[in-house]
N, C-alpha and C positions, 0 to 999 in steps of 0.2 A: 593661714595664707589668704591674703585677700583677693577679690573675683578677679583684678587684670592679671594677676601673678597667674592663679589656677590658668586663668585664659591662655597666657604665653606659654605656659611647660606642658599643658596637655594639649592645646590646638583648638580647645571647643571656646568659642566665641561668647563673648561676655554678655551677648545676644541670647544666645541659645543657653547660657549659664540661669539667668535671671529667668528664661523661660522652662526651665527645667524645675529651678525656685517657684515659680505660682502654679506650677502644677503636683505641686509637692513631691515630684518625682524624688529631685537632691536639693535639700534644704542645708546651708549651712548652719553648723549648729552649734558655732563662736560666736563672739562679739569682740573688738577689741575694746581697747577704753576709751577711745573715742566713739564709742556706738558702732563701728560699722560691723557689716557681717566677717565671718571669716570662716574658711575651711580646714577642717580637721583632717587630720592623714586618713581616718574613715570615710568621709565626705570625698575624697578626693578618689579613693578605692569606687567608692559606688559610683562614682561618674564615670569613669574606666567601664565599669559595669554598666551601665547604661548604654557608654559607645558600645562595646562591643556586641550586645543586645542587636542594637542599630543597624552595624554593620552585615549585619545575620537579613536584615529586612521587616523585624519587627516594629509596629507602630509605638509610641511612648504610652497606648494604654496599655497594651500588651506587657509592655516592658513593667510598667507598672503591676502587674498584676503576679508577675511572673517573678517579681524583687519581694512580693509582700505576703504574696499566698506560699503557707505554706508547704500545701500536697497540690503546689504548681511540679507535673512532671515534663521536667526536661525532653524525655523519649517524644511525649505527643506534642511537643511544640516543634522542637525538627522534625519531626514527621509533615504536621502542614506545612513548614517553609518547606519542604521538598516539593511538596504539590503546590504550592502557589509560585516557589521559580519555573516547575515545568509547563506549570500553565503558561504562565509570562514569555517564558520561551518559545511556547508554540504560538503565540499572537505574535511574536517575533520575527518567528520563522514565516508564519503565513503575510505580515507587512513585506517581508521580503522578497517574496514570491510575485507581490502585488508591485513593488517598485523596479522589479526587473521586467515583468511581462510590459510595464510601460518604458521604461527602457527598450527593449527588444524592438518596441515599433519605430523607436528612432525618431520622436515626436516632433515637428517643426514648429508649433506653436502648442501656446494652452489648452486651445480647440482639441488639437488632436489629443492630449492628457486625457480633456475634460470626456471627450469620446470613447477614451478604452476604458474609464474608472469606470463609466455608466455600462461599459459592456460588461466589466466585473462584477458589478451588483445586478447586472441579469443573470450571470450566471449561479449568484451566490442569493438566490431569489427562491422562497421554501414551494414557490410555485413551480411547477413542471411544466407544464406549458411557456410559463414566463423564460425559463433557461432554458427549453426546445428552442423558443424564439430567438433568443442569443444568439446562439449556435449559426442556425440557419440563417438568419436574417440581420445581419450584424449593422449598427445603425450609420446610416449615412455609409457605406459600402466599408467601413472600416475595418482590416484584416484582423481576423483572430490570430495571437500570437498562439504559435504552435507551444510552448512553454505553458500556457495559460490553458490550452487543451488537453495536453499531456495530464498535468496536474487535475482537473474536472472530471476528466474518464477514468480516473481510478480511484474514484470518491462516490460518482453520479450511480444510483441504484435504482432511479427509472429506467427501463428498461427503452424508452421511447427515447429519451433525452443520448442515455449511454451511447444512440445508435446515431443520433446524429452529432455527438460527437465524434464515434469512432469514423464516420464520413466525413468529417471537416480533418481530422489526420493522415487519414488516407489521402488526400487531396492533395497536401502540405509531403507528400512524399515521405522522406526518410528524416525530415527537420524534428519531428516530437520524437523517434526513439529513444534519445539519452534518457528524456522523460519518463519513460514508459519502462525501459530497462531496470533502471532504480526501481519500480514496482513490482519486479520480478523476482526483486531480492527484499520485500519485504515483509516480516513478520506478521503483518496482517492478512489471513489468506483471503479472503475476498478483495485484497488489494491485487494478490497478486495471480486474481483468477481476470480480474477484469481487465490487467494488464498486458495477459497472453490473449485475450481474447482481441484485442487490441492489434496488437504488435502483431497478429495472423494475418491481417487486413493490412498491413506497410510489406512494400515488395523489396528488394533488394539479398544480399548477402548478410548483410551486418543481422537485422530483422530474423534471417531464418538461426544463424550463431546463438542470438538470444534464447531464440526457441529451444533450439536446442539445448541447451543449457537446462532450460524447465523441464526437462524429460527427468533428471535428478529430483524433481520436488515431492516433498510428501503428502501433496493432496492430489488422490488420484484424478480432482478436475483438473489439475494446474495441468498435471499430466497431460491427461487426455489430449486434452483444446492444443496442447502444442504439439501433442503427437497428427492428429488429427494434420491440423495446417503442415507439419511438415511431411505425411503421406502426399498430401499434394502436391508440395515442392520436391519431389525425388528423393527423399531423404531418408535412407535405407536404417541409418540408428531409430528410427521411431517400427520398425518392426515387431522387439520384443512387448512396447507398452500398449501397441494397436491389439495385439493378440490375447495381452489383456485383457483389455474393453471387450472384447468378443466374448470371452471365459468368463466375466463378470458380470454380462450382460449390461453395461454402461456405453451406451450411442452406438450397438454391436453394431447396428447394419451402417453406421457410417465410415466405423473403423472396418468393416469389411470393403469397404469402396476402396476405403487409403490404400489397404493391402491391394486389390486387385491393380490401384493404379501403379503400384511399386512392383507388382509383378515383373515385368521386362527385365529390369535392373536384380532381382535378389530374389525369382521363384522359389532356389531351393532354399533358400533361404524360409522364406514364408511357409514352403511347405511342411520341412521340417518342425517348425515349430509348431504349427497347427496340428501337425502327427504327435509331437510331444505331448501337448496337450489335448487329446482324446485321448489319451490314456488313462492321463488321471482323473478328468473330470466325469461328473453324474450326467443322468439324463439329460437334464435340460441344456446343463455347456456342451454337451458333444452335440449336442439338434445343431445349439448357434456354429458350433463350429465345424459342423458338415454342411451350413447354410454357407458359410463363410467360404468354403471349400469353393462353392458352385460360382461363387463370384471371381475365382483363377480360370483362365483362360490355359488350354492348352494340357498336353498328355501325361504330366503328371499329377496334376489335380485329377482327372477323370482314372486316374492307378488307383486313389485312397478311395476316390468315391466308389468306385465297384468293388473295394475290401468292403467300403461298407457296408456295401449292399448284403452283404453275409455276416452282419454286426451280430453277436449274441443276446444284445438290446434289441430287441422286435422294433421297437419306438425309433430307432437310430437308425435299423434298416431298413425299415419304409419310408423314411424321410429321401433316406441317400438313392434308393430306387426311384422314388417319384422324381429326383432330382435327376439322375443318368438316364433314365426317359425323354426327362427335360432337354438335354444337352446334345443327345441322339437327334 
């Protein structure tokens, strides 16, 4: 078969034929009688075999090498193409990310483009100072798009930077949550510690739901930080994880605040649990949580505390005595 024919019935251009020929990739390997070249039904197979190669993403040396060698293993070659589509994908995803945040500001001229690209390479700048400046200082007074914030404060691991962005969202109200939500549910846990830490700091209903939400997670910070903020929002579900943190001695004397402020709303609630747990815990949990005790307000917190004062633990009843002294 000669190269316009091959060209017509399989689609690869008589272009790309002859250039597949000087790279000795598929050489045909007829002649007719007039000299010209011509393809053999094997020639014709291994072009097949070359598209198909192609269409995987491999380069023509690869393909080459991959036709000729032969302890070329298939296993480790999809293996790379899988990491080189995922990679591709993710410059994908982040062009995307970059063409909506400029979108989002609604640009009236190139000006304005050329002014949020350049706020994007502040942000995306390995300097920490230089993306604090971003943040803060956004050039020619141009708004950070809350999308573009969203996305930075659940990446940003200076501790300096993360705070001024979690203040440029804060500001922006309830517009970054959706952003920030998505990081709540992500398999990365420091995505999705920085995201509650976040989302603590936006006020509304929608904001405290999410939080809630995070009370399910399996890292007891994700936990915490959303129990935490929603002790301070009245939010009586975060009682069992706060009790925790006291028992486990993780941010106790904060999560002792949350409870006393939830008090009003769900004492016996608090109380209870705090009784449940001196039971079972050692020395040192029952201190935290006879300290924990002294932060309720009102007559039945002062009932446990003077049981304690008769603890069998010497250590637990001097603590809960110096503290009913306290409150006297």
């Amino acid at each position: 078969m000669l190269i316009g024919d091959v060209a017509r019935r399989s689609g690869v251009s008589t272009r790309m034929l002859r250039h597949y020929d000087r790279l000795g990739l598929v050489r045909p390997t007829g002649r007719t009688v007039g000299n010209y070249r011509e393809y053999s039904p094997d020639d014709i197979r291994r072009i097949f075999h070359v598209e198909s190669l192609r269409s995987l993403g491999l380069s023509l040396r690869q393909i080459a090498s991959a036709l000729e060698d032969p302890g070329f293993a298939p296993a480790a070659l999809v293996g790379d193409l899988i990491r080189w589509a995922e990679e591709r994908l993710e410059r994908e995803r982040e062009l995307l990310q970059r063409l909506r945040a400029v979108d989002a500001t609604a640009p009236s001229d190139w000006q304005d483009v050329l002014r949020i690209v350049e706020l994007m390479h502040g942000l995306d700048s390995p300097d920490a100072a230089r993306r604090q400046q971003a943040v803060m200082a956004p050039a020619e007074d141009v708004p950070v798009p809350v999308e573009l914030l969203a996305g930075a404060v659940l990446t940003e691991s200076d501790p300096n930077v993360a705070g001024a962005l979690r203040w440029a969202l804060a500001r922006a109200g309830n517009e970054g949550l959706a952003g920030l939500a998505a990081g709540v549910h992500s398999p990365d846990v420091e995505i999705r510690r920085r995201a509650v830490v976040a989302i603590a700091e936006l006020p509304g209903d929608e904001a405290t739901a999410v939080l809630a939400d995070a009370l399910g997670d399996e890292d007891p910070v994700v936990r915490g930080n959303a129990a935490l903020a929603l002790g301070r929002r009245g939010v009586t579900s975060a009682v069992p994880v706060l009790v925790d943190m006291v028992v486990a001695g993780t941010k106790d004397v904060d999560a002792a605040e949350a409870l006393a402020a939830l008090e009003p709303s769900s004492g016996e609630q608090i109380i209870a649990a705090l009784v449940d747990a001196l039971a079972a815990g050692d020395t040192a949990v029952r201190i935290r949580l006879t300290q924990a005790l002294v932060e309720l307000p009102g007559p039945a917190a002062d009932e446990v505390l003077q049981r304690l004062t008769h603890d069998e633990d010497q250590s637990v009843a001097r603590v809960a005595s110096a503290f009913v002294k306290l409150r006297a």
